[in-house]
ZAMARGU-4260 file (C-alpha; in steps of 0.2 Angstrom, whole numbers, plus 5000, padded with zeros to 4 digits):
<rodrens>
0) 4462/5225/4954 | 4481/5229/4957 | 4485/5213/4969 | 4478/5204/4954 | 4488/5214/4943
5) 4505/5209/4955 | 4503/5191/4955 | 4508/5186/4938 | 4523/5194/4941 | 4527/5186/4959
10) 4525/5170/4950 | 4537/5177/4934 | 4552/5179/4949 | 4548/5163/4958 | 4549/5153/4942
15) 4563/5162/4937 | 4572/5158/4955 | 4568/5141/4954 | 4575/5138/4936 | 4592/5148/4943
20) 4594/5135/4958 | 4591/5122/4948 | 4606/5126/4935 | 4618/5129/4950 | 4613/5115/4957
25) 4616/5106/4938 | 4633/5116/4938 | 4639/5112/4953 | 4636/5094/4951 | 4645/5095/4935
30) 4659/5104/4943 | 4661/5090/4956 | 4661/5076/4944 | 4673/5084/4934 | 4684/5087/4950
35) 4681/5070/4955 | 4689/5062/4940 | 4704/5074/4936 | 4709/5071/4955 | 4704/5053/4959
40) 4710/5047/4978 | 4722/5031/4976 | 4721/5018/4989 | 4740/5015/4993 | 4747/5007/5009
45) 4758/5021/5019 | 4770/5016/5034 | 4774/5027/5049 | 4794/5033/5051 | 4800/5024/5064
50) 4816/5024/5075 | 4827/5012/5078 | 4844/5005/5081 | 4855/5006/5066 | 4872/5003/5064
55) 4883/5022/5067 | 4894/5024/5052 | 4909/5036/5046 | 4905/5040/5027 | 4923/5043/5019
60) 4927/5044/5001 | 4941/5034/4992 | 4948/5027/4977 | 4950/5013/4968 | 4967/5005/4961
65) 4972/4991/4953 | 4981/4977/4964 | 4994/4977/4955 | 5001/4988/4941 | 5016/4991/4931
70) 5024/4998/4915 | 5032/4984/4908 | 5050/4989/4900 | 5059/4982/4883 | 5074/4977/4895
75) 5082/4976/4877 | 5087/4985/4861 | 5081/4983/4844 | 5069/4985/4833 | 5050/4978/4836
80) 5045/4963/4825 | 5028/4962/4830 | 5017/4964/4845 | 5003/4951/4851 | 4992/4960/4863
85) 4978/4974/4865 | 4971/4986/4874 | 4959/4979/4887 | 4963/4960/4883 | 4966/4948/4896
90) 4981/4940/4898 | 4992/4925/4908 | 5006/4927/4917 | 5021/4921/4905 | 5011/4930/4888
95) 5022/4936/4874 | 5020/4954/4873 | 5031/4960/4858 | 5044/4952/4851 | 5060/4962/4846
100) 5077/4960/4834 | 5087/4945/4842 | 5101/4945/4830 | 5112/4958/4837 | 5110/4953/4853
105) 5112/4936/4849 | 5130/4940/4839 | 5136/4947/4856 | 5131/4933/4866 | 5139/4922/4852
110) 5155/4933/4853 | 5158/4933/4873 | 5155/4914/4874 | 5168/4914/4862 | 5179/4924/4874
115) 5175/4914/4889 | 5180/4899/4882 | 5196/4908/4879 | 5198/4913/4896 | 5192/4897/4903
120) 5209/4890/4892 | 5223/4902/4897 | 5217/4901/4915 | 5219/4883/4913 | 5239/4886/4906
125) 5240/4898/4921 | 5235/4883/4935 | 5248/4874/4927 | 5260/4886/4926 | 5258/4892/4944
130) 5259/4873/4949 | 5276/4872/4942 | 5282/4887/4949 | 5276/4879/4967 | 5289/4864/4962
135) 5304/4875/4956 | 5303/4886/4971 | 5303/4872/4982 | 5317/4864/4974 | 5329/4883/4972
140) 5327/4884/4952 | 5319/4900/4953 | 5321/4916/4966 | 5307/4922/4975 | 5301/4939/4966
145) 5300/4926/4949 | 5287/4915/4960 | 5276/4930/4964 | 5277/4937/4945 | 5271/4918/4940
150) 5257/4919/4953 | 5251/4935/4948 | 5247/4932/4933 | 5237/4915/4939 | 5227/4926/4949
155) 5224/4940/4936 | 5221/4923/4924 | 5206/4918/4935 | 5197/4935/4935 | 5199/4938/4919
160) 5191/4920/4915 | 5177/4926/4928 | 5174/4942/4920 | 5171/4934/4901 | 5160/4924/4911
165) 5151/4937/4918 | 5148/4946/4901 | 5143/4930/4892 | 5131/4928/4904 | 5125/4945/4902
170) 5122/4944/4883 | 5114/4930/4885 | 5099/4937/4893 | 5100/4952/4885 | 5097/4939/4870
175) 5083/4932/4878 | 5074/4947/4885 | 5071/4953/4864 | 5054/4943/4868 | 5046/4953/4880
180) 5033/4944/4894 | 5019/4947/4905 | 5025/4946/4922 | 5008/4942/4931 | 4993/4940/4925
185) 4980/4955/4922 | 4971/4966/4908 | 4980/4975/4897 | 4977/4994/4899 | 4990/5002/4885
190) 5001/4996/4871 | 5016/5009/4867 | 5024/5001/4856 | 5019/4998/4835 | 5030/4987/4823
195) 5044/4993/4817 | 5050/5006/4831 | 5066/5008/4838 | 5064/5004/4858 | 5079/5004/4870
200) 5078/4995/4889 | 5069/5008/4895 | 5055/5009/4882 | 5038/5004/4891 | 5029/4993/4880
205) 5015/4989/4889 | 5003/4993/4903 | 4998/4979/4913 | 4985/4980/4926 | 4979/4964/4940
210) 4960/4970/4948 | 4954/4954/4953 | 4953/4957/4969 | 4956/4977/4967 | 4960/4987/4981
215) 4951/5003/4989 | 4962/5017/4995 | 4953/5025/5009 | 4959/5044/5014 | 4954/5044/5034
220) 4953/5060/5045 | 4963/5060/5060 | 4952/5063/5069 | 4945/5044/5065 | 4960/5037/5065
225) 4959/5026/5081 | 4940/5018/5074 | 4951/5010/5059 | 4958/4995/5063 | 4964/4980/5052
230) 4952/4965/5046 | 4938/4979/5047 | 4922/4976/5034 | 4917/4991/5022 | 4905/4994/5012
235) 4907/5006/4997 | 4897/5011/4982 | 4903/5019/4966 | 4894/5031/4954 | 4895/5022/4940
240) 4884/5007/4946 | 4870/5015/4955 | 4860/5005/4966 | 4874/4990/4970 | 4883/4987/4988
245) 4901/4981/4988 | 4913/4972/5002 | 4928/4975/5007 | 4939/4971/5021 | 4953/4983/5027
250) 4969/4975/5024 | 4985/4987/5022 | 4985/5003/5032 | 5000/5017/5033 | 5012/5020/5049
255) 5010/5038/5046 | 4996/5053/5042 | 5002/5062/5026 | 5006/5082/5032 | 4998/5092/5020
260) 4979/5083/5022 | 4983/5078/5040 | 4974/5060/5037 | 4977/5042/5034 | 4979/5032/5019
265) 4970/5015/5023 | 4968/5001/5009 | 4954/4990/5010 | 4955/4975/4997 | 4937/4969/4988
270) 4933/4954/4977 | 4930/4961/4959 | 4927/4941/4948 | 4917/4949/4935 | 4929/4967/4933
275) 4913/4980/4933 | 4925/4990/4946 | 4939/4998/4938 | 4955/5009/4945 | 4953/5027/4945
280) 4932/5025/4952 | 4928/5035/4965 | 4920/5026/4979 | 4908/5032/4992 | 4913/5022/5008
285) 4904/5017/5023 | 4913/5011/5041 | 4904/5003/5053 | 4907/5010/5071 | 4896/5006/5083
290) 4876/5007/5084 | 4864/5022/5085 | 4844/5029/5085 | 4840/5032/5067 | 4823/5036/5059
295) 4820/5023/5047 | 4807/5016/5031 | 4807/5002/5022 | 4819/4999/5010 | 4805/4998/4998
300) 4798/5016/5000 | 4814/5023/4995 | 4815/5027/4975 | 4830/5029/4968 | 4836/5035/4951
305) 4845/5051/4942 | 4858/5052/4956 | 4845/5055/4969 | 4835/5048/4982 | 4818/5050/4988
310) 4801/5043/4996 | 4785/5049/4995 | 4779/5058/5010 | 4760/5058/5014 | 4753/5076/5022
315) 4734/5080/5023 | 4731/5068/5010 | 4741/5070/4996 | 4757/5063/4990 | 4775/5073/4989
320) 4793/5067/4984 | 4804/5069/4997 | 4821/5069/4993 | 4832/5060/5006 | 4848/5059/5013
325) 4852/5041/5016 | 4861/5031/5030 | 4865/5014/5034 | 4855/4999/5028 | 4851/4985/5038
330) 4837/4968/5038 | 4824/4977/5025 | 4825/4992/5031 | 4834/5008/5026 | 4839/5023/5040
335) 4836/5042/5034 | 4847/5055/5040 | 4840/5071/5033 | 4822/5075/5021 | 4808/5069/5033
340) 4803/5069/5051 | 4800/5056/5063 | 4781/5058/5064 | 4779/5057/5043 | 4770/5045/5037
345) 4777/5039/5019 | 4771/5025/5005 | 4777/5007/5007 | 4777/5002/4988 | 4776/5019/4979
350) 4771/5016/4957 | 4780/5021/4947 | 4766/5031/4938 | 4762/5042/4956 | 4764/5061/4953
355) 4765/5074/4964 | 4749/5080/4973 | 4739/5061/4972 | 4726/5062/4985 | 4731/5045/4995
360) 4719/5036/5006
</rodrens>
């Protein structure tokens, strides 16, 4: 009677347990599927680091300046008339800058032609004099210390005429610098001057700046000194166009180290047709000096953007950013000097959509 009694509550539990497995089973399922879709595994081709031989650099900084640049002076007094350039405008050598008030200067010019041609006459009476004075000498008319009185005055005649020369001369280009020119050709950087003012000879009334080619000024430790050489190729990049390479080739380099930094001003000179460098830049440079062992990725794995640099780096399955330190750069692929090891494994191509923690096959 009580075993009877016992087995419909044996069955109860069994029915129960079997219902219970069979909802964690259902759960874990669930749980799986869900995992399975909010972490799905991408299928991305991954490239061992490897070491090669990449070119040894010195990473210097520098700065670039125009190739030529001036403040170009009114030379003249007067008053401005009218001006015929702006800022940033490209210009030929031989372009009218500003134009001043001639007409004083012109008067002064007017008035010592006038006295040079006066000159030019009384040194012309003072030959002839001093001609006759030759012939009455010679013949005993007139004494010694009369000659030499005549002859005198000859002389002082003839740098007189010379000197009303000189200042005719003088105002006439004073005349003639009232139109004030370019010098060489360039980009103008700054006018100074507006119409109406006042400017004397030293006045600047414009700034003029050549950049095509532009030159890099290179600070070099002296401790490098002796791997600088002229003729040497560069390589530099500037923060303002992220991502480009530009040449250069060392041209002008200084006799002498400067004391107080105890290192070398070296000036390398770069093509610039299209003007996207510009004086005042700072440059990240790159010399070449010899060869090293270098871990190294494709250039492709290397992500670049914000200022920084990094590649993806593969560790038990899943995708991190790294970021990286690069090196030199050479035949599609790039050397890394700091943010990995040589035994990391990283993505060739990585999307742009990847995030951090992608399982990766």
């Amino acid at each position: 009677m009580a075993l009877r009694l016992m087995f419909p509550r044996f069955a109860t539990a069994a029915a129960l347990a079997l219902s219970l497995t069979g909802a964690c089973s259902r759960s874990e399922a669930t749980t799986q599927a869900t995992r399975s879709t909010a972490d799905p595994v991408r299928s991305l081709r991954l490239v061992q680091v490897q070491p090669r031989a990449m070119p040894k650099e010195l990473v210097l900084t520098g700065t670039l300046v125009a190739h030529r640049q001036s403040d170009l002076a009114a030379n003249a007094s007067g008053r401005v008339l009218s001006t015929h350039v702006e800022r940033g405008q490209t210009i030929e050598a031989g372009t009218v800058l500003a134009r001043l008030d001639a007409r004083a200067a012109k008067f002064s010019a007017s008035a010592a032609k006038a006295n040079s041609r006066v000159a030019k006459a009384q040194l012309e009476l003072a030959k002839v004099e001093c001609t006759r004075a030759d012939k009455l000498l010679a013949d005993g008319v007139i004494s010694k210390a009369e000659y030499d009185k005549t002859t005198s005055q000859c002389t002082t005649t003839l740098s007189s005429a010379a000197a009303a020369d000189a200042t005719a001369a003088l105002a006439s280009v004073q005349a003639g610098d009232s139109v004030v020119k370019a010098p060489f050709s360039g980009i103008v950087g700054e006018r100074f001057v507006e119409v109406g003012e006042y400017v004397q000879p030293s006045t600047r009334v414009a700034s003029l700046y050549a950049i095509d080619p532009i030159r890099l000024s290179i600070a070099v430790p002296e401790a490098d000194v002796g791997r600088i050489v002229d003729g040497q190729e560069v390589t530099f990049t500037v923060a303002a166009l992220e991502g480009r390479t530009f040449d250069a080739k060392v041209k002008y380099i200084s006799p002498a180290l400067r004391e107080g930094t105890r290192d070398l001003l070296v000036e390398a000179v770069a093509d610039n047709p299209d003007h996207l460098l510009r004086p005042g830049m700072f440059a990240t440079v790159h010399v070449g000096v010899g060869e090293q062992e270098l871990p190294t990725v494709p250039a492709s794995a290397v992500v670049r953007g914000e200022g920084r640099t990094r590649v993806w780096v593969v560790r038990e399955g899943r995708a991190t950013p790294h970021l990286v330190r690069l090196g030199p750069e050479r035949d599609g692929v790039v050397a890394i000097l700091s943010g990995i090891s040589a035994d990391d494994a990283v993505v060739a191509e990585p999307p742009a959509d990847l995030v951090d923690g992608t399982r990766v096959e």
